[in-house]
C-alpha positions, 0 to 999 in steps of 0.5 A: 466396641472391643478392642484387642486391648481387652479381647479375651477368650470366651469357652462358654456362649449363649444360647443364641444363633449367629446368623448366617448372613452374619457370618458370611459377612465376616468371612468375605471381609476377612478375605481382603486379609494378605495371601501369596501371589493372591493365591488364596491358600485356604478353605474354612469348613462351617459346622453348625449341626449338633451331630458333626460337633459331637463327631468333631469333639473328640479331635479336641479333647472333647473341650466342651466349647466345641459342642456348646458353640453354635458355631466350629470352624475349621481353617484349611490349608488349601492346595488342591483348589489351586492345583485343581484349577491349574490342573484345567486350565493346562498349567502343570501344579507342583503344589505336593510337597511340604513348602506349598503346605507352610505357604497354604497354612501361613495363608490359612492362619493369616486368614482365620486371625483377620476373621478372629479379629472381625468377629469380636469386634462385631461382638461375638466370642470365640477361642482358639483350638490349638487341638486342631494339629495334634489328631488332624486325621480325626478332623480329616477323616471327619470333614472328607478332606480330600488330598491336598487340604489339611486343618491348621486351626479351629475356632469355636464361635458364638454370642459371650456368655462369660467375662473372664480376666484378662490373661497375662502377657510378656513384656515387649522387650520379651520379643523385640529384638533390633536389627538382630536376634540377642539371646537370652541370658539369665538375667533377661529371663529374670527380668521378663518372666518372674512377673508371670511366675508371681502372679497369684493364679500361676503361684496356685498352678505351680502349687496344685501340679506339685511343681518348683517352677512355672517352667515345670508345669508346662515341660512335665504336665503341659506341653512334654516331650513324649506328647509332642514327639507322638503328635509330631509323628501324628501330624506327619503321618497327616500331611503325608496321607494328604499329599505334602510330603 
């Protein structure tokens, strides 16, 4: 059995259905995951057809997981159930602004991570697609989303076809912090990351980016400042057309 010790994320499967019966098992476990006022602010949207993954595909850079999997699942802010059933059982909603979307999209995230961890542990793979929040209106437009309903997170899924190593992580005094927040000083920062920046796969990313710090491959490659103030506008533009702000 996998445990999350050893988990990794897995980009390439086999050529192998996940059952449906399978599937719907995970996702009705994952239900018992913890969600505000038992609310249950989300919707996944299940996508097994070659022809809405190509159409998916290009939400997400056209990673090639999303259309070698045999399965995509779009995690959802939810609102517009809740709002819906307020809205028939003579109950007035005040669900249209951006606190009920961080309420839906913690409810959406904690649900999709509980699933995550059921489905490995049942032996499939799967990777997560940070993608999801940068062309929202993409999958929006692609999945008919209507008002309300916003994508927060993309998994693709299937049977391992791969081993990768497993990927590095900080140390845990890295983001444990006692009874209060203690910023950081230079020398923590020596003592947290200098084993991440020595390890021989990121010495090599640091080479082939023709960069002095590990730090500079993701501010100037990466994760830059240009890309992240024109997805931040994206992704307003999104959670406006969708009814949150």
């Amino acid at each position: 059995m996998k445990t999350i010790h050893t988990r990794r994320t897995i980009r390439k499967y086999q050529n192998r259905e996940v059952p449906n019966e399978l599937l719907n098992q995970l996702l009705a476990s994952a239900m018992r995951t913890q969600t505000m006022g038992n609310l249950q602010l989300y919707s996944v949207v299940v996508t097994r057809s070659q022809e809405m993954k190509q159409r998916l595909a290009p939400a997400h850079f056209n990673q090639p997981m999303v259309t070698q999997a045999p399965v995509v699942l779009t995690f959802c802010a939810d609102f517009r159930r809740t709002t819906t059933w307020c809205d028939n059982r003579h109950a007035d909603p005040g669900y249209d602004n951006f606190l009920s979307f961080i309420n839906a999209a913690t409810d959406a995230l904690l649900y999709c991570q509980t699933f995550c961890n059921l489905a490995e542990e049942a032996g499939l793979g799967l990777c997560y697609l940070g993608t999801t929040v940068y062309m929202p209106q993409l999958i929006i437009d692609t999945l008919q989303l209507p008002r309300l309903v916003m994508p927060v997170a993309t998994i693709t899924l299937g049977w391992p076809d791969e081993q990768p190593p497993l990927t590095d992580r900080l140390p845990l005094a890295a983001i444990v912090h006692e009874e209060n927040y203690h910023d950081y000083t230079p020398a923590d920062i020596d003592a947290h990351y200098t084993a991440k920046e020595q390890l021989p796969e990121n010495q090599e990313f640091v080479r082939i980016n023709n960069k002095e710090t590990l730090a500079q491959v993701f501010t100037d490659c990466r994760y830059t400042r240009t890309d992240n103030e024109a997805l931040s506008a994206t992704l307003l533009d999104a959670l406006r057309h969708q009814g949150f702000f």
